[in-house]
BATIKE-873315 format. One line per 10 residues: number of its first residue (from 1); their letters; for each residue x, y, z of N, C-alpha, C. Coordinates in nm, 4 decimals. Layout:
NUM) A) X/Y/Z/X/Y/Z/X/Y/Z; ...
REM end
This chain:
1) XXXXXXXXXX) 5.2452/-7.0383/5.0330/5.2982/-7.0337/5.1688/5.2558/-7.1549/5.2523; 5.1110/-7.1968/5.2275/5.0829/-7.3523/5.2889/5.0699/-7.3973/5.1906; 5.1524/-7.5405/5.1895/5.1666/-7.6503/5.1398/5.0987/-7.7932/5.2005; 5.0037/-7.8495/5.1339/4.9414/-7.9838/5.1740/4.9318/-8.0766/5.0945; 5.0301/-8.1497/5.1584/5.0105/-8.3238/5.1254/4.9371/-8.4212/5.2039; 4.8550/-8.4816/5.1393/4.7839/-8.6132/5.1726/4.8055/-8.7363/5.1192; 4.8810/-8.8189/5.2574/4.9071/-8.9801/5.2271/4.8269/-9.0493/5.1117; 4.8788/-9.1516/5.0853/4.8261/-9.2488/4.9627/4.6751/-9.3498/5.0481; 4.7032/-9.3459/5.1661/4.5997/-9.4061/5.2377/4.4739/-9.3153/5.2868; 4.5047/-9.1654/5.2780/4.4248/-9.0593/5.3037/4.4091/-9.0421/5.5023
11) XXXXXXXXXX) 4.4974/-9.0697/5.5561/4.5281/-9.1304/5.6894/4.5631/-9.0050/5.7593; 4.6674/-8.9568/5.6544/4.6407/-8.8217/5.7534/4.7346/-8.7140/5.6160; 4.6881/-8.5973/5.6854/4.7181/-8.4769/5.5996/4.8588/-8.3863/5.6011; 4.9197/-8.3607/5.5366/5.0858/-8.2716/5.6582/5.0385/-8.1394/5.5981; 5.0476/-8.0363/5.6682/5.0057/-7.8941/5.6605/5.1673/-7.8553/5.6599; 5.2100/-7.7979/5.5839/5.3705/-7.7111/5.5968/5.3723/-7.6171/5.5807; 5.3922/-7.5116/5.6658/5.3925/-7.3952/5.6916/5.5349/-7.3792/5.5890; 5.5173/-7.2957/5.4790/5.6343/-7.2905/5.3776/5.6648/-7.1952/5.3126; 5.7807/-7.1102/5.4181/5.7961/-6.9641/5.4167/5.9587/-6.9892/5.4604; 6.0742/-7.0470/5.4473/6.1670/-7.1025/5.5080/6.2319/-6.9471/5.5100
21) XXXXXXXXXX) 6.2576/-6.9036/5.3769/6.3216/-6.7303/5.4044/6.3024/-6.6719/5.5489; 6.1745/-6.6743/5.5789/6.1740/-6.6075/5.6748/6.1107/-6.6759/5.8322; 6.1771/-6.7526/5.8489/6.1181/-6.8653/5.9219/5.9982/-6.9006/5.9953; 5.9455/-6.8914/5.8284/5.8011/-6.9423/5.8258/5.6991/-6.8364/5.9514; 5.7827/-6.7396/5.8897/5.6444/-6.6553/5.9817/5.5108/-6.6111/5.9144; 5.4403/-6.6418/5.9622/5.3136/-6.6169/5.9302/5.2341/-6.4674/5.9218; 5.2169/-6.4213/5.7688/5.1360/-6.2776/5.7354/5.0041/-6.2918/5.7718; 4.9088/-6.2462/5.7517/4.7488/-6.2079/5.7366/4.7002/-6.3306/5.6791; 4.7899/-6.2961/5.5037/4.7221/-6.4084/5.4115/4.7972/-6.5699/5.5078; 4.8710/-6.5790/5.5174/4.9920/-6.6964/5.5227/4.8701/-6.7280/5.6631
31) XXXXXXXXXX) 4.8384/-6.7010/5.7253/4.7424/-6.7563/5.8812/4.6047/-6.7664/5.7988; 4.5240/-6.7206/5.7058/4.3924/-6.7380/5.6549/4.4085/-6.8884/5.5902; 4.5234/-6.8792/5.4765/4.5913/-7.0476/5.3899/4.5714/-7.1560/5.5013; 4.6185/-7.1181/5.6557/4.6615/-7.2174/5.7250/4.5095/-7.2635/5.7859; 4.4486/-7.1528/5.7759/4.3087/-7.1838/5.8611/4.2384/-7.2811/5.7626; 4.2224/-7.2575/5.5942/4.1462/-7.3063/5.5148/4.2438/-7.4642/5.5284; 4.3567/-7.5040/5.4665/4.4610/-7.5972/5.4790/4.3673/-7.6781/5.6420; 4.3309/-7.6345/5.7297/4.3018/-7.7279/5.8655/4.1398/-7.7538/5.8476; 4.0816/-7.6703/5.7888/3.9252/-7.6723/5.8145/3.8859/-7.7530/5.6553; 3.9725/-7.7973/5.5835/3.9673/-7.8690/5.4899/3.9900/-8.0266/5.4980
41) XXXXXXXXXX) 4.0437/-8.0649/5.6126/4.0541/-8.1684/5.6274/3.9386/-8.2847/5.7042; 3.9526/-8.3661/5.5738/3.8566/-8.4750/5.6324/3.9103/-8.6253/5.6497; 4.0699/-8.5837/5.6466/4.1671/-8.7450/5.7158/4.1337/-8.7017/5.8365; 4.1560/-8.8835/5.9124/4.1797/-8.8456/6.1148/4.2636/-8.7744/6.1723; 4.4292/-8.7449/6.0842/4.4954/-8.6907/6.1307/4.5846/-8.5751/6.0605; 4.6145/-8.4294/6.1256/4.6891/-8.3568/6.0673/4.8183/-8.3708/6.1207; 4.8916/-8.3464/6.0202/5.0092/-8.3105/6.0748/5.1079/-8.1279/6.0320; 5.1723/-8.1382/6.1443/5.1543/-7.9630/6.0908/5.3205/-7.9400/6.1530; 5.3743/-7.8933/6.0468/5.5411/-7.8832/6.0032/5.5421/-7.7203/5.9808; 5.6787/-7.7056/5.9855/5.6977/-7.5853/5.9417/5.8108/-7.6723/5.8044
51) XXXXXXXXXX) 5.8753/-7.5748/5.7125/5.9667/-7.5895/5.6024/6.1023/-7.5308/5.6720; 6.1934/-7.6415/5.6388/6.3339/-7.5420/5.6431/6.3961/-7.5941/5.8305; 6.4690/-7.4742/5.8455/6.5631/-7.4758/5.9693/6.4781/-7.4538/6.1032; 6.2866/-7.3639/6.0681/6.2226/-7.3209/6.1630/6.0883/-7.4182/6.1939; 5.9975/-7.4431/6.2923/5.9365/-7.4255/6.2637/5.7708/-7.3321/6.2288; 5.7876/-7.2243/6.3369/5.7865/-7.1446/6.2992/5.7841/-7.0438/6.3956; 5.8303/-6.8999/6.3039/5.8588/-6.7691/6.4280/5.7540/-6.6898/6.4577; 5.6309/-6.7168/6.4079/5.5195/-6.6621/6.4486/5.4401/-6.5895/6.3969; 5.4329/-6.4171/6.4229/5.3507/-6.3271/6.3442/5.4957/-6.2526/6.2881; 5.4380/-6.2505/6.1281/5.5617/-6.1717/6.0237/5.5555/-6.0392/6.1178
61) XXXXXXXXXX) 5.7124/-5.9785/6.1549/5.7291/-5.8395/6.2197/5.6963/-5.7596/6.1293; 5.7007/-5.7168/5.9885/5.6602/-5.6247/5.9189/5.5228/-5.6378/5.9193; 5.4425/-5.7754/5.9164/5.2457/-5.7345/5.9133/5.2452/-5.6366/6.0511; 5.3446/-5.7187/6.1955/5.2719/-5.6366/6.2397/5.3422/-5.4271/6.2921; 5.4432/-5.4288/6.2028/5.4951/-5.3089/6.1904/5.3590/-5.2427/6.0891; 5.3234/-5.3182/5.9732/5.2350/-5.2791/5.9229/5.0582/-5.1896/5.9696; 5.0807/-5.2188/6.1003/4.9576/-5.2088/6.1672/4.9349/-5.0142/6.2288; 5.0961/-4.9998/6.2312/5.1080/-4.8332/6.1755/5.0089/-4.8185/6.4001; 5.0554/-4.8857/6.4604/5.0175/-4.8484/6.6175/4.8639/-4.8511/6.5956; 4.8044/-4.8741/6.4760/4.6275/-4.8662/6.5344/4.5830/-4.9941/6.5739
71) XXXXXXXXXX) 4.5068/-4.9457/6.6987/4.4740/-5.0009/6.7906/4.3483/-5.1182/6.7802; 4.3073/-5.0658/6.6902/4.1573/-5.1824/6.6161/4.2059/-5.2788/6.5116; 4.3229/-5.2303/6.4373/4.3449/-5.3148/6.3284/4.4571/-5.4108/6.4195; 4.5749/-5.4257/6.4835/4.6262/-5.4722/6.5929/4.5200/-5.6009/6.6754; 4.4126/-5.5086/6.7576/4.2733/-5.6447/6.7938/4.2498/-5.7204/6.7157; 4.2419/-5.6797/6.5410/4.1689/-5.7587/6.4667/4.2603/-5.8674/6.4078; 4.4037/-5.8209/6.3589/4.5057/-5.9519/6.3878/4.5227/-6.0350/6.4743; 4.5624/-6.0103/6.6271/4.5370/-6.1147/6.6992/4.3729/-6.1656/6.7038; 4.2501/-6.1252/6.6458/4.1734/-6.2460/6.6421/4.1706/-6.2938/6.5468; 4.2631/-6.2819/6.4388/4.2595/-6.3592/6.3021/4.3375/-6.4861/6.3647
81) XXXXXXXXXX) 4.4568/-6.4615/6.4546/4.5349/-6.5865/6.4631/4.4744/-6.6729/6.5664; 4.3965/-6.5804/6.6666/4.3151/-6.6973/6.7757/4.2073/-6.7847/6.7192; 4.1669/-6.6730/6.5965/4.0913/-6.7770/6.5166/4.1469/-6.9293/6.4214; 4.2424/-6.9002/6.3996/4.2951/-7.0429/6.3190/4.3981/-7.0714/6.4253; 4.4018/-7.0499/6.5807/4.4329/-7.1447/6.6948/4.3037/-7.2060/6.6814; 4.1778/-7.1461/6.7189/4.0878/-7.2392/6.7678/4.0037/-7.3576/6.6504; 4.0443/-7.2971/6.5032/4.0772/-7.3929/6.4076/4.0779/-7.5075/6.4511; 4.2536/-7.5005/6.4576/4.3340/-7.6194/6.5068/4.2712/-7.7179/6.6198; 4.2229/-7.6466/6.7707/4.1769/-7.6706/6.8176/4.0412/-7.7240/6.8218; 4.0139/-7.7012/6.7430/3.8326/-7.7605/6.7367/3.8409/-7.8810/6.6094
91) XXXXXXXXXX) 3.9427/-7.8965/6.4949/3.9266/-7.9507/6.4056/3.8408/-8.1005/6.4945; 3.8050/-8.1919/6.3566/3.7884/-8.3102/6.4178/3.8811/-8.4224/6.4110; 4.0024/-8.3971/6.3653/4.1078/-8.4470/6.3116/4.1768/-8.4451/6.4685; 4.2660/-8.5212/6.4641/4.3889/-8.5194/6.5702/4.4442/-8.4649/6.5106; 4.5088/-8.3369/6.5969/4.6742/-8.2330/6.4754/4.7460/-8.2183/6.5872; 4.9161/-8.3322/6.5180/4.9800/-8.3284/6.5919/5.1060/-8.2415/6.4983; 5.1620/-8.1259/6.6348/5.2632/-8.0127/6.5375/5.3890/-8.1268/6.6084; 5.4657/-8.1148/6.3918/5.5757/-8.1608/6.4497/5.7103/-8.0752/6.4734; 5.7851/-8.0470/6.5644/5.8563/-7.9541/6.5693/6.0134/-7.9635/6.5841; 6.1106/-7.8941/6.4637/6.2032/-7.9199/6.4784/6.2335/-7.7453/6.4016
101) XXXXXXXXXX) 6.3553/-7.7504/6.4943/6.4234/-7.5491/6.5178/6.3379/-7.5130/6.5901; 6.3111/-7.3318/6.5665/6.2456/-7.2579/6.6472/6.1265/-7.2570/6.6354; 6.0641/-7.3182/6.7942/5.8651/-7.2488/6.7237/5.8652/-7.1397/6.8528; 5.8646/-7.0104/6.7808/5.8638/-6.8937/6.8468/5.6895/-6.7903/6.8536; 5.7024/-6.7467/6.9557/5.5430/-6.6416/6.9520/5.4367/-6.7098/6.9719; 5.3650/-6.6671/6.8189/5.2520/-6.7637/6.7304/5.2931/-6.8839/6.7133; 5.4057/-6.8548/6.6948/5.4310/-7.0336/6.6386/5.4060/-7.1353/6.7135; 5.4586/-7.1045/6.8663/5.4514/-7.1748/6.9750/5.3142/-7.1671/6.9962; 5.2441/-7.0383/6.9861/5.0767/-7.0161/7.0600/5.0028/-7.1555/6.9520; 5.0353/-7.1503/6.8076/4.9900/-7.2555/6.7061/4.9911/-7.3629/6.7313
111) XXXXXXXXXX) 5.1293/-7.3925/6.7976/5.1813/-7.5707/6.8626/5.1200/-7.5897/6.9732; 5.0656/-7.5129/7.0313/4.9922/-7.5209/7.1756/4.8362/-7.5841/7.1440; 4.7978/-7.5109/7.0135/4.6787/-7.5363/7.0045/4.6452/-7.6940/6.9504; 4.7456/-7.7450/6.9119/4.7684/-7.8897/6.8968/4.7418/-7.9894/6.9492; 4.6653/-8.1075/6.9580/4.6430/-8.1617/7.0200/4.7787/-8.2120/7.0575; 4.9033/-8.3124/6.9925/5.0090/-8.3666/7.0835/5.1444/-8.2505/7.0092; 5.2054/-8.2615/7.0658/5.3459/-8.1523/7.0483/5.4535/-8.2594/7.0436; 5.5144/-8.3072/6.9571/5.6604/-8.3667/6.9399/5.7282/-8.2513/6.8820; 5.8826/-8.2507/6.9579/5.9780/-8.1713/6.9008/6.1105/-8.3183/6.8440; 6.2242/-8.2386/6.7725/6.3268/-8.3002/6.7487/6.3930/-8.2415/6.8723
121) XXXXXXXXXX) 6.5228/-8.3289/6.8955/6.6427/-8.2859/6.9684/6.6780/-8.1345/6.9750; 6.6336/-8.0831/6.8503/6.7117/-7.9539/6.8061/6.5842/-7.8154/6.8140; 6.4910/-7.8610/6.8339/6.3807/-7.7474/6.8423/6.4257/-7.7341/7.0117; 6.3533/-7.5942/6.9742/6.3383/-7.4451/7.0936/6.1529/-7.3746/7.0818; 6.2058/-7.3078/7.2017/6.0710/-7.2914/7.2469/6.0555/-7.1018/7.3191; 6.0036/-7.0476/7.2427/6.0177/-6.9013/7.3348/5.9129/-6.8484/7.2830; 5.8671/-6.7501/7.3970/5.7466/-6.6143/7.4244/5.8478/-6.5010/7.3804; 5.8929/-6.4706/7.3013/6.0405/-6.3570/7.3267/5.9310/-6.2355/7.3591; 5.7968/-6.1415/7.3001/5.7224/-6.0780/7.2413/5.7373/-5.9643/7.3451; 5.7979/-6.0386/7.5086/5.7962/-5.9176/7.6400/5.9092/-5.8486/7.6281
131) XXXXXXXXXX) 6.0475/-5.8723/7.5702/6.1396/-5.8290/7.5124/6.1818/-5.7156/7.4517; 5.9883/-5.6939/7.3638/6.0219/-5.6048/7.2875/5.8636/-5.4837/7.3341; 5.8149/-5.5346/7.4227/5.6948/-5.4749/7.4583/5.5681/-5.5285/7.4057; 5.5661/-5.6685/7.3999/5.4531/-5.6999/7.3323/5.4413/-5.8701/7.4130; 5.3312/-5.9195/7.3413/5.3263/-6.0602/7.4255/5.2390/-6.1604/7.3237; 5.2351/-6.2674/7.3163/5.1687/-6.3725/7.1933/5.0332/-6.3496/7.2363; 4.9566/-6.3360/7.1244/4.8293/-6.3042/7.1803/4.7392/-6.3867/7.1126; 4.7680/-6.4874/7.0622/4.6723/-6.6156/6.9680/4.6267/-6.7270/7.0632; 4.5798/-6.6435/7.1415/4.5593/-6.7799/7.2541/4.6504/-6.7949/7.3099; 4.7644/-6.7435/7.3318/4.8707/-6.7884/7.4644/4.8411/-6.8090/7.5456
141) XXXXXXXXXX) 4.8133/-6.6969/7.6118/4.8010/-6.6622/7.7854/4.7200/-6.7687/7.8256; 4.6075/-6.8684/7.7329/4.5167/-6.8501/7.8055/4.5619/-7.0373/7.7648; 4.6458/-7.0953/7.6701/4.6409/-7.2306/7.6747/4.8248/-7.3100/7.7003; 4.8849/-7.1811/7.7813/4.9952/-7.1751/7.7868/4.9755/-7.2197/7.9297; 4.9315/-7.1845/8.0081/4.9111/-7.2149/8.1698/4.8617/-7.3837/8.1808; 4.7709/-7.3663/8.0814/4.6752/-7.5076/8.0726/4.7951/-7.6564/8.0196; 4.9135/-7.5554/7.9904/4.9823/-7.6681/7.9386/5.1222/-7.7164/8.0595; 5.1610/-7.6069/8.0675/5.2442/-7.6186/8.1578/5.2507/-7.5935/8.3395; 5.0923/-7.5549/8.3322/5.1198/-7.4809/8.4961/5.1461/-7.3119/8.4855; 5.0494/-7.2551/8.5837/5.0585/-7.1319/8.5980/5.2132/-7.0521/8.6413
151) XXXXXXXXXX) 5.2614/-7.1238/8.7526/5.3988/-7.0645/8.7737/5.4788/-7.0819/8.6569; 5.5400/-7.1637/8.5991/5.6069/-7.1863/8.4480/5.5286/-7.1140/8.3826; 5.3886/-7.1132/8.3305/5.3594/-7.0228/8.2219/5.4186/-6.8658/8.2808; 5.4107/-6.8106/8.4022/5.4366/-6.6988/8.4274/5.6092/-6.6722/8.4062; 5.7169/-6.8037/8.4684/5.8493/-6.7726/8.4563/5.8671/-6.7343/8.3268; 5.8461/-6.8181/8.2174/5.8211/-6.8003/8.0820/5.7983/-6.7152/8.0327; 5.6895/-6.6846/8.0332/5.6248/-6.5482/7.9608/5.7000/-6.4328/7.9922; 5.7125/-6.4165/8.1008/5.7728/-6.2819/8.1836/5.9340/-6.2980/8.1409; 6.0111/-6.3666/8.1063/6.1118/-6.3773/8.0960/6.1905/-6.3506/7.9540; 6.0645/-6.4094/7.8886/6.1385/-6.4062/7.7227/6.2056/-6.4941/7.6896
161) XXXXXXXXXX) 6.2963/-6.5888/7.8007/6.3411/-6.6997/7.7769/6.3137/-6.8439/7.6877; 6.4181/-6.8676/7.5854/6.3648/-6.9779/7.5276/6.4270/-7.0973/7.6015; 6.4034/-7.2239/7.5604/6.4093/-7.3414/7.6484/6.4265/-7.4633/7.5046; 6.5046/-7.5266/7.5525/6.5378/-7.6627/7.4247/6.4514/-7.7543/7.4725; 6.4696/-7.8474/7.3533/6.3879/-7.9212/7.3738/6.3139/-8.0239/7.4921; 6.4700/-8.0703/7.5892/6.4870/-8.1509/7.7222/6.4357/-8.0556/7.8424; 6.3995/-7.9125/7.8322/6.3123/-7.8639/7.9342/6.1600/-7.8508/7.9033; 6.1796/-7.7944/7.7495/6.0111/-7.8303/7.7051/5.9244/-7.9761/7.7707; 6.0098/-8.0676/7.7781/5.9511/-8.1784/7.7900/5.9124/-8.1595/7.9015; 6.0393/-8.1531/8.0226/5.9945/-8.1610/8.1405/5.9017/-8.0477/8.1830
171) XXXXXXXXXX) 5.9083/-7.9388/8.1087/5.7358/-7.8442/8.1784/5.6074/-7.8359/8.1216; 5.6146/-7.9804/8.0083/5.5059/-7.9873/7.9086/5.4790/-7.9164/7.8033; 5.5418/-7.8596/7.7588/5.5419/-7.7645/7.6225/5.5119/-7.9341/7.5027; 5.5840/-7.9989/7.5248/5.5932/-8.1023/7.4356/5.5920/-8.2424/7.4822; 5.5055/-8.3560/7.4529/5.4946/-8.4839/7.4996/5.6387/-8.5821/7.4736; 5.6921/-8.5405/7.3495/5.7624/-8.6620/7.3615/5.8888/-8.5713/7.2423; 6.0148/-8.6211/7.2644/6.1242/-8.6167/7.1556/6.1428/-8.6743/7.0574; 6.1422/-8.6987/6.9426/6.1322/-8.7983/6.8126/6.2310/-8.7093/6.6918; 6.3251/-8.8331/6.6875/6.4027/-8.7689/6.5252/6.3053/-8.7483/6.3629; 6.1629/-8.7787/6.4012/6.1056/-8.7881/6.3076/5.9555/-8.7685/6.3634
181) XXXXXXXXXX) 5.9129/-8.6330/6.4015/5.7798/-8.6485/6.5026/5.6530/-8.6869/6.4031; 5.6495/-8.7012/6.3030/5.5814/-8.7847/6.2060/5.5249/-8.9242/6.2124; 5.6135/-8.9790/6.2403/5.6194/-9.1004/6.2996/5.5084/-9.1395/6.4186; 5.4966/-9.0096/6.4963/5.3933/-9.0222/6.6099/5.2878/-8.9629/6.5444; 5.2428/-8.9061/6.4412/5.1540/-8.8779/6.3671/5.1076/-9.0382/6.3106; 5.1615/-9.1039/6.2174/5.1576/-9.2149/6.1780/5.1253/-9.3164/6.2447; 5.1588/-9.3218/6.3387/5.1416/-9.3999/6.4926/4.9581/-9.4206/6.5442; 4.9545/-9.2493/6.5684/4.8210/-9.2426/6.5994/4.7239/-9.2642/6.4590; 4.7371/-9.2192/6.3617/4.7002/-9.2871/6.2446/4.6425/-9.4298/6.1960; 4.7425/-9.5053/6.2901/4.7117/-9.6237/6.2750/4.5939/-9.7085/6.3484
191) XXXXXXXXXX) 4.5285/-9.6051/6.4256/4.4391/-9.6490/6.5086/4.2665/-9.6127/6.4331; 4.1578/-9.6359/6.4953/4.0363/-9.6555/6.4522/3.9785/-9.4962/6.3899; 3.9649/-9.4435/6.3296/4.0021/-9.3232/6.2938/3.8006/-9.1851/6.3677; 3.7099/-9.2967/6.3560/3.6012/-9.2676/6.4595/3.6542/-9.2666/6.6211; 3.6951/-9.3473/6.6718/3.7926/-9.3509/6.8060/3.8430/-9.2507/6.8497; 3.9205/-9.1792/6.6822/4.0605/-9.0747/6.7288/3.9297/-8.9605/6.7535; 3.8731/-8.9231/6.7169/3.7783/-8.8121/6.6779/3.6791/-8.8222/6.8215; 3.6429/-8.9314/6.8427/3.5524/-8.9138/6.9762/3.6548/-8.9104/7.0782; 3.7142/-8.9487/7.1012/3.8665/-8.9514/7.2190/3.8976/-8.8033/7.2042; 3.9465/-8.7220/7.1075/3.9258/-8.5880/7.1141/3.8630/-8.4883/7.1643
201) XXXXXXXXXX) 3.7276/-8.5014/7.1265/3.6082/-8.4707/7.1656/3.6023/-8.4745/7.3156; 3.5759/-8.5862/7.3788/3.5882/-8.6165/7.5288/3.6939/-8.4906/7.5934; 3.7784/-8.5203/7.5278/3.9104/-8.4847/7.6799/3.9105/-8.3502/7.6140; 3.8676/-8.3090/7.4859/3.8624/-8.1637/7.4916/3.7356/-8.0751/7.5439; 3.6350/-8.1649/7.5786/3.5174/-8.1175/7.6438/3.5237/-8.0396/7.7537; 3.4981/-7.9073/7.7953/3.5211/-7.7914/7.8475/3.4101/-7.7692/7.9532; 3.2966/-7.8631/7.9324/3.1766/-7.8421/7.9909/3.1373/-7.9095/8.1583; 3.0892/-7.8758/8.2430/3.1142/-7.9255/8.3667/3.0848/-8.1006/8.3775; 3.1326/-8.1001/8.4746/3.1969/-8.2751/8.5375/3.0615/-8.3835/8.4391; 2.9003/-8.3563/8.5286/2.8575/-8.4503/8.4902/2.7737/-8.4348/8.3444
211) XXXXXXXXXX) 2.8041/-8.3525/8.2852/2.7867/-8.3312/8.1373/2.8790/-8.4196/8.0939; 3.0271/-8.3632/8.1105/3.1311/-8.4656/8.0450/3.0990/-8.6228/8.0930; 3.0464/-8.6427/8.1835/3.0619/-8.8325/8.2155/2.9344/-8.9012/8.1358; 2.8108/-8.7821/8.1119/2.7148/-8.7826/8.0890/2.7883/-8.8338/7.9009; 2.8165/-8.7661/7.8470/2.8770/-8.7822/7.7067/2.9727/-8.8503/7.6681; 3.0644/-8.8348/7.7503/3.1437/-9.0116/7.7615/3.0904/-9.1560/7.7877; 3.0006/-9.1056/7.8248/2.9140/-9.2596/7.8334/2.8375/-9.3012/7.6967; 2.7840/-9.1913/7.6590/2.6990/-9.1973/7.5463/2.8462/-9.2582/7.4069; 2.9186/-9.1738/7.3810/2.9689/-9.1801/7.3164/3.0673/-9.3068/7.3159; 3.0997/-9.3878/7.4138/3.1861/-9.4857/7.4390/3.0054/-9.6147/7.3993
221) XXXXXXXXXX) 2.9104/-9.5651/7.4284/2.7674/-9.6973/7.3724/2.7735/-9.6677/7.1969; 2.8410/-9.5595/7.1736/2.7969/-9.5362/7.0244/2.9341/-9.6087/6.9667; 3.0473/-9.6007/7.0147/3.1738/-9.7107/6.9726/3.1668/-9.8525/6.9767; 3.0890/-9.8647/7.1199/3.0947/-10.0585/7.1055/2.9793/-10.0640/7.0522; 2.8539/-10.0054/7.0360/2.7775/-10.0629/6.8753/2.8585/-10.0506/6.7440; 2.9150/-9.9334/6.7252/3.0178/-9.9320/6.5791/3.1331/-10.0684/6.5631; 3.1509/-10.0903/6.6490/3.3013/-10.2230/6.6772/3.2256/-10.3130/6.7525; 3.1437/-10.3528/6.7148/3.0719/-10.4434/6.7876/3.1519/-10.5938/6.7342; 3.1976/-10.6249/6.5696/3.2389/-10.7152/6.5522/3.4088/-10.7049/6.5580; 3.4537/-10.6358/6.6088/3.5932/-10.6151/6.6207/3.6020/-10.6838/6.8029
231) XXXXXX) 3.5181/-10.6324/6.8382/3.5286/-10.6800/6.9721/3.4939/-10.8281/7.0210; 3.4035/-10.8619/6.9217/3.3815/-11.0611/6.9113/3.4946/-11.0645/6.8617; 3.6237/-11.0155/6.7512/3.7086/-11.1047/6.7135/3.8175/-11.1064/6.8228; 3.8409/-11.0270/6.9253/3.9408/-11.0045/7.0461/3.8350/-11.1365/7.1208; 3.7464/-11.1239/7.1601/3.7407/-11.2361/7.2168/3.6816/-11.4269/7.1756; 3.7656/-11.4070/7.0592/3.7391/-11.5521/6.9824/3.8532/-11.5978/7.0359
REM end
């Protein structure tokens, strides 16, 4: 169900969510594959696809028909998937999801947890889960606001509404449009691959103001000793 390829340069990794039958929704096992597939990586960069027409629709409806209404086993799925959100989120890798069709639910809560979000022309974007009496619970609520703004995360959520790609952009669901969001994987790739990893680090730092300036400092003295001769050759 996950599929991983790693470049000839070892530059970066593609994670493919590869379930196309069922558009790539993710079971129990199919979210554990994806967690090991991210926490395995020791390129700078992931890249993370779905297979097929989707990329992906989220939590498989039969796992969670499977759950038979109990109420503990239900908790313990959604922290299986917040757990390989915060995977994603914590890797030391840059993981950029590339997205083309539907990234629905989880799928979307997964792409959220991403550091950059490229869609194609043709990807969509929906919470449907209020629809049916339910709501994404892999970390949505809580990195869905952080992405787009509280009023949009609320129109959204509450609505069920999906959105193409040219509104994603404009409410931040996604940085940029690309016929090939790979390419912006490759892109960032091409850069200092210690860099990508402390640049991460920084702007994902959660901890108050002068902690963070406190560690950005440190960590920007630990780069220009590492590139110390990269930086004599810019100024030869």
């Amino acid at each position: 169900m996950i599929d991983v390829d790693i470049d000839a340069d070892r530059s970066v990794r593609t994670v493919t969510i590869d379930r196309p039958e069922a558009r790539n929704a993710l079971t129990v096992g199919g979210l554990e594959s994806l967690e090991a597939a991210i926490e395995a990586a020791d390129e700078p960069v992931i890249y993370l696809r779905g297979r097929g027409p989707a990329f992906c629709a989220g939590a498989d409806l039969a796992a969670v028909g499977g759950l038979d209404g109990d109420r503990d086993r239900a908790v313990e799925f959604a922290r299986l998937g917040q757990r390989v959100a915060r995977a994603i989120e914590d890797s030391p890798a840059v993981v950029v999801a590339g997205i083309d069709g539907p990234a629905r639910g989880g799928g979307l809560e997964l792409a959220l947890a991403c550091d950059v979000r490229v869609g194609t022309a043709g990807s969509t974007y929906g919470e449907p889960g209020v629809t049916f009496g339910l709501f994404g619970a892999w970390g949505g609520t809580v990195r869905l606001p952080r992405a787009v703004g509280d009023g949009n995360a609320l129109e959204f959520a509450l609505s069920g509404r999906a959105v193409d790609a040219e509104e994603a952009l404009r409410m931040g669901l996604i940085s940029r449009i690309e016929d090939d969001p790979r390419d912006v994987a490759e892109e960032i790739a091409s850069n200092a691959a210690d860099t990508l990893a402390v640049l991460k680090g920084r702007i994902r730092d959660d901890g108050e103001r002068a902690t963070q300036e406190r560690r950005e400092a440190q960590a920007f003295g630990d780069l220009v000793e590492a590139h110390a001769d990269d930086i004599d050759a810019l100024l030869e």
